[in-house]
Each structure stands twice: as C-alpha cells, then as structure tokens.
N, CA and C atoms as a LAMMPS dump frame, in Angstrom:
ITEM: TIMESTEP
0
ITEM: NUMBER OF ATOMS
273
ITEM: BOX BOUNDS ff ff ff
-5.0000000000000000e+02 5.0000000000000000e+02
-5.0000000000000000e+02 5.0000000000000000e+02
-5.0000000000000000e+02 5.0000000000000000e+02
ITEM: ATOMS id mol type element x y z
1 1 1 N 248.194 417.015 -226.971
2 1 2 C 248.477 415.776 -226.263
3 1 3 C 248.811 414.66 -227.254
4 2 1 N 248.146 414.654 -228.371
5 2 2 C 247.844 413.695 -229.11
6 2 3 C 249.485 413.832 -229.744
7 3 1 N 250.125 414.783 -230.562
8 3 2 C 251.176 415.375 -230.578
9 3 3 C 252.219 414.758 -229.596
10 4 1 N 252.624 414.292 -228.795
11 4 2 C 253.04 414.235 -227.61
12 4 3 C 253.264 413.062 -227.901
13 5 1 N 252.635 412.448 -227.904
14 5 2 C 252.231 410.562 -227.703
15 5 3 C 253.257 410.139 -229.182
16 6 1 N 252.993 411.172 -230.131
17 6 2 C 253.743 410.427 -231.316
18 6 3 C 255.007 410.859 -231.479
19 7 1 N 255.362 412.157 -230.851
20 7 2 C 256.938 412.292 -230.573
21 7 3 C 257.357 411.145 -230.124
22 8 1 N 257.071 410.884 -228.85
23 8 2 C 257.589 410.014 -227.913
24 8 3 C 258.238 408.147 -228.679
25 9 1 N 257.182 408.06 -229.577
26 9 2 C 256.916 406.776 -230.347
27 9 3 C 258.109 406.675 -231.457
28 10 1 N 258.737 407.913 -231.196
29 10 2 C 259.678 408.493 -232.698
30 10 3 C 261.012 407.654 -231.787
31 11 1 N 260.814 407.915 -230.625
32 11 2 C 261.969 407.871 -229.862
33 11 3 C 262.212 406.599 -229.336
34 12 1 N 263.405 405.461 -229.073
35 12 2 C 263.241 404.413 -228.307
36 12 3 C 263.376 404.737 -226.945
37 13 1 N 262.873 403.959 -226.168
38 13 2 C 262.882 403.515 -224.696
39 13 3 C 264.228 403.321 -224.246
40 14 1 N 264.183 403.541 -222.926
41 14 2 C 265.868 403.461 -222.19
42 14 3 C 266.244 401.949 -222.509
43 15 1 N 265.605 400.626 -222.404
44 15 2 C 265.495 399.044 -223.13
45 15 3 C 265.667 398.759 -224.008
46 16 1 N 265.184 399.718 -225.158
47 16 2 C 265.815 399.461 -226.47
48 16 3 C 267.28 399.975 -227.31
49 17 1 N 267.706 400.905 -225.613
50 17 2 C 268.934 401.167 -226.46
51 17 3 C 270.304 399.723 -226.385
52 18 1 N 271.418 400.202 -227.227
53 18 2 C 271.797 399.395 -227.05
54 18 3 C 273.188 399.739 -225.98
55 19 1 N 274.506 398.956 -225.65
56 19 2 C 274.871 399.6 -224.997
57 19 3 C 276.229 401.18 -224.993
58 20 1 N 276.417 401.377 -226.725
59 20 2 C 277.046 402.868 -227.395
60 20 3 C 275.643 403.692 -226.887
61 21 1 N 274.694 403.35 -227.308
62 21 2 C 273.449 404.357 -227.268
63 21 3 C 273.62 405.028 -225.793
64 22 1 N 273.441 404.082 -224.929
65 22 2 C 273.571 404.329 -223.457
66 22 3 C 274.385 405.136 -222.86
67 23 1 N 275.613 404.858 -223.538
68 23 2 C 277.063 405.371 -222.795
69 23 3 C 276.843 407.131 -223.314
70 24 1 N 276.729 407.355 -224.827
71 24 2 C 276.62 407.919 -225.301
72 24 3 C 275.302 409.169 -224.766
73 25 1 N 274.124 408.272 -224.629
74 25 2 C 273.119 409.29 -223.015
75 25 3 C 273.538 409.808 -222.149
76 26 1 N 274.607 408.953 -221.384
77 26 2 C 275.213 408.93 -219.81
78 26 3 C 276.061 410.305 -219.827
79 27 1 N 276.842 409.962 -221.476
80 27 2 C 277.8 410.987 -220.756
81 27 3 C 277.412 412.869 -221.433
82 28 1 N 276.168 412.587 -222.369
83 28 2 C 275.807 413.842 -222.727
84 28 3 C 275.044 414.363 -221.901
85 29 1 N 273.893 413.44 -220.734
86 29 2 C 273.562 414.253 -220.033
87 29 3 C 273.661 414.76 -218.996
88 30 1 N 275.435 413.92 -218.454
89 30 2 C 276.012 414.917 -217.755
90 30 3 C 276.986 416.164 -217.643
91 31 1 N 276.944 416.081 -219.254
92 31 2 C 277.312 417.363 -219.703
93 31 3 C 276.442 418.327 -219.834
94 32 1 N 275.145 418.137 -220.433
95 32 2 C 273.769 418.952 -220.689
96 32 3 C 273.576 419.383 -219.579
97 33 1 N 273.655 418.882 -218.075
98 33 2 C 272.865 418.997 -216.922
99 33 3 C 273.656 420.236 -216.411
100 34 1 N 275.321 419.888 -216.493
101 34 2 C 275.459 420.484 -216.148
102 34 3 C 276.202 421.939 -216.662
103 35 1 N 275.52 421.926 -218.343
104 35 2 C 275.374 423.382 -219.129
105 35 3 C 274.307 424.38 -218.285
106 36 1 N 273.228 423.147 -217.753
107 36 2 C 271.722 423.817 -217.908
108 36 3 C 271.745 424.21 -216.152
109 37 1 N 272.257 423.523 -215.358
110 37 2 C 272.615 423.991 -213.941
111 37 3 C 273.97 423.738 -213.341
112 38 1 N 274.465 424.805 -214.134
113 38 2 C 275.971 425.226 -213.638
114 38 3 C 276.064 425.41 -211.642
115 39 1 N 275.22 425.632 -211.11
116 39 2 C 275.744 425.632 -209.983
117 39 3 C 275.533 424.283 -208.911
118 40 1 N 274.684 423.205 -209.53
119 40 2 C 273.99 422.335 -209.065
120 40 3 C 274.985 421.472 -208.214
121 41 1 N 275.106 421.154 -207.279
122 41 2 C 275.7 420.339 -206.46
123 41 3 C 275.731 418.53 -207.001
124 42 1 N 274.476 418.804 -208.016
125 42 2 C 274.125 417.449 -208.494
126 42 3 C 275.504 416.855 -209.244
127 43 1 N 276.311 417.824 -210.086
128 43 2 C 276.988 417.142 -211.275
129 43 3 C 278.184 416.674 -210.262
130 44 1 N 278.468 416.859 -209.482
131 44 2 C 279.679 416.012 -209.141
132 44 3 C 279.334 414.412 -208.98
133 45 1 N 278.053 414.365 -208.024
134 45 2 C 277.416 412.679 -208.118
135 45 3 C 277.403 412.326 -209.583
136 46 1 N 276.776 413.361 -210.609
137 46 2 C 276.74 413.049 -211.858
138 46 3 C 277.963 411.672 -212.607
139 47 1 N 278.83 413.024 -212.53
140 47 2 C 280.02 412.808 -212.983
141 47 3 C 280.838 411.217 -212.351
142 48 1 N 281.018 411.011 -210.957
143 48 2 C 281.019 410.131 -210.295
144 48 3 C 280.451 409.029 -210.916
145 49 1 N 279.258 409.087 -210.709
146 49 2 C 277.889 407.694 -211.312
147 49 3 C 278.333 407.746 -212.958
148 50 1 N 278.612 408.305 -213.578
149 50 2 C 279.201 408.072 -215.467
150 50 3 C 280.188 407.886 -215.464
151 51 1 N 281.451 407.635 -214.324
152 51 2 C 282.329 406.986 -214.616
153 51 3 C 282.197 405.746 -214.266
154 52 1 N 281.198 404.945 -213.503
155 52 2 C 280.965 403.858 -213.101
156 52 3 C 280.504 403.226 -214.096
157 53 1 N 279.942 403.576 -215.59
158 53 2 C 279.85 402.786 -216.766
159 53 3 C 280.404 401.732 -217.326
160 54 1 N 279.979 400.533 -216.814
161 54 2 C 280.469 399.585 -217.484
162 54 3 C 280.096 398.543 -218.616
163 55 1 N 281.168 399.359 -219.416
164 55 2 C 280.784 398.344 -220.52
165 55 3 C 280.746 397.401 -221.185
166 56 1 N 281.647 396.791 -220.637
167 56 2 C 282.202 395.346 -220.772
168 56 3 C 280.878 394.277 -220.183
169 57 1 N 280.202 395.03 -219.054
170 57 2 C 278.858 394.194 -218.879
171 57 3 C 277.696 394.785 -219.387
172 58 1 N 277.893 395.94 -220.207
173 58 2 C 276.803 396.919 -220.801
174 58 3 C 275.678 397.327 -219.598
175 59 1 N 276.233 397.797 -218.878
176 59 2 C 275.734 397.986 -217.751
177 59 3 C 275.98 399.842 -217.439
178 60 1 N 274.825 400.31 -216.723
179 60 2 C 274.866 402.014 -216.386
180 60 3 C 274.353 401.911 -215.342
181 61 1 N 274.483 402.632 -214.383
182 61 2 C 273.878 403.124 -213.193
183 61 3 C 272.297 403.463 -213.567
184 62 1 N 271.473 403.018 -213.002
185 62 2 C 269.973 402.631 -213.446
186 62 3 C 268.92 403.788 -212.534
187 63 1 N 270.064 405.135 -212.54
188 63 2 C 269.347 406.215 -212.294
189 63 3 C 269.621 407.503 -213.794
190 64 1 N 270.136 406.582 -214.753
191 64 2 C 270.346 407.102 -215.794
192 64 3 C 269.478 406.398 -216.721
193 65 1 N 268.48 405.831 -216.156
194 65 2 C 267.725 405 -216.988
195 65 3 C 266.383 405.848 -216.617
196 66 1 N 266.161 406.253 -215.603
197 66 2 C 265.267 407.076 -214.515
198 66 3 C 265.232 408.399 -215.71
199 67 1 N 266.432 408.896 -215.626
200 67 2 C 266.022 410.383 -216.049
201 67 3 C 265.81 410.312 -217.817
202 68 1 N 266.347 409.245 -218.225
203 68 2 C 265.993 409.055 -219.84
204 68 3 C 264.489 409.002 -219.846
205 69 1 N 264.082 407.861 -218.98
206 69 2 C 262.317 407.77 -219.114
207 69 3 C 261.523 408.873 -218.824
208 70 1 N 262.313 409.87 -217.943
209 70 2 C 261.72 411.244 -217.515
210 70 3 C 261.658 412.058 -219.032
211 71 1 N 262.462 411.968 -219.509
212 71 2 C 262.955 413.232 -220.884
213 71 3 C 261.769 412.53 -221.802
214 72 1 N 261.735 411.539 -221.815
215 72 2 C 260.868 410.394 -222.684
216 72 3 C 259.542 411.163 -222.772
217 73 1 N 258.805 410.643 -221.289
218 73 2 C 257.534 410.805 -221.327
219 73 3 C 257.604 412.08 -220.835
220 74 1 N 258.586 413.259 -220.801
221 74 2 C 257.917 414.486 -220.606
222 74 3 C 257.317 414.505 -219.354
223 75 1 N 257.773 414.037 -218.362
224 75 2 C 257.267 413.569 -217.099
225 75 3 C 258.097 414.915 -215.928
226 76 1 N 258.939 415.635 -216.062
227 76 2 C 259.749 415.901 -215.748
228 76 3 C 260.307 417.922 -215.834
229 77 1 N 259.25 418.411 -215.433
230 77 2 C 259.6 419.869 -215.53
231 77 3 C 261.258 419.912 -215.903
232 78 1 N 261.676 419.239 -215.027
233 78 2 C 263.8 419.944 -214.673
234 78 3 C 263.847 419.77 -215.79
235 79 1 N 263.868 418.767 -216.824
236 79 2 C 263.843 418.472 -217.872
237 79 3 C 263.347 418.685 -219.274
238 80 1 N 262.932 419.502 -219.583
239 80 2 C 261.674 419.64 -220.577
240 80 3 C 262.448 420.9 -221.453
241 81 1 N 263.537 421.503 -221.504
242 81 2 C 264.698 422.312 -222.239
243 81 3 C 264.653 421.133 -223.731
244 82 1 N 264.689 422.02 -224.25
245 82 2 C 264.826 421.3 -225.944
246 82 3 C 266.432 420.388 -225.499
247 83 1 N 267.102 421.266 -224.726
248 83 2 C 268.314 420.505 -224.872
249 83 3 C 268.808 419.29 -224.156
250 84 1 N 267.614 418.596 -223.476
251 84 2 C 267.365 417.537 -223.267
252 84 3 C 266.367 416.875 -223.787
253 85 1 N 265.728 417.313 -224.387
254 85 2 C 264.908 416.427 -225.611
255 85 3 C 265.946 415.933 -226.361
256 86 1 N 266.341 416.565 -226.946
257 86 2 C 267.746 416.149 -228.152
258 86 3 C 268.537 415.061 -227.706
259 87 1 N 268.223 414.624 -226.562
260 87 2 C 269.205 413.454 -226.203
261 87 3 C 268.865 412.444 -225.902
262 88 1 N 267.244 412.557 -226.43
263 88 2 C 266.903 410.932 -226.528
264 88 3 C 267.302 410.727 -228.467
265 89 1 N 267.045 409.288 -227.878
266 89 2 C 267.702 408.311 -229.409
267 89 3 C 266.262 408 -230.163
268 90 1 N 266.378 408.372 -231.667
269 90 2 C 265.57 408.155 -232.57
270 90 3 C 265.544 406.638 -233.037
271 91 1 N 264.384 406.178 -233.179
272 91 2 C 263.883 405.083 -233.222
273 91 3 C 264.389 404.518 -235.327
C-alpha cells in the first residue's frame, strides 16, 4: 500500500498538467483504450469527445480528467494494464 501512495506522488494530478500534457493524455488514451478493448462501443464516443479538444481555451472534455484520476489513484480495475499506467505524466 505504502508502495502505492509513492508511485502516485511520482506522478502529477489531472490540475497540474499543463495544456500539451493534456492533449497529449486525451489522445493516447484513446488510442490505448482502444488497443486494450478493440470491440468496445466506447471508442467511437471516445474518439468524438478528443476531437472536441480545445486548445486555444486549454480546455478537454472533463471526463478525461475522470479517467486520468482513475489511472492515478488506481481506483479503477478497467484500468490498472501497465499500459495505462504509462500514461500518466511524471512529476
């Protein structure tokens, strides 16, 4: 557990990224998602909601902020593949 707590500390928060960091989340983990569930009905909304990225107001759809904090705190069975660990941002 203890282990756990200091990964996490390695990593910044969906708040501290900035807004490359973000875009750069958005659009790997709707590529990752949909390496990891090729048949998922999910990636088309995916895909949809990451083109709505705007960056000119540094702004993301704030259900991509949801699943970063999920990968974060390990909160998140769907999630817990090394190959969504890898896509949070080092502190």
């Amino acid at each position: 557990m203890f282990g756990t707590a200091v990964k996490r500390l390695a990593f910044k928060t969906w708040y501290e990224l900035n807004a490359r960091e973000k875009q750069r989340f958005v659009e790997a983990f709707v590529d990752t998602h949909q390496r990891q569930y090729p048949r998922s009905r999910t990636n088309r909304s995916l895909r949809a909601l990451s083109a709505r990225h705007d960056t000119r107001h540094e702004d993301s759809p704030s259900l991509f902020a949801v699943f970063y904090s999920d990968i974060h705190s390990n909160r998140c069975r769907r999630f817990s593949d090394p190959s969504f660990q890898r896509l949070l941002v080092e502190k």
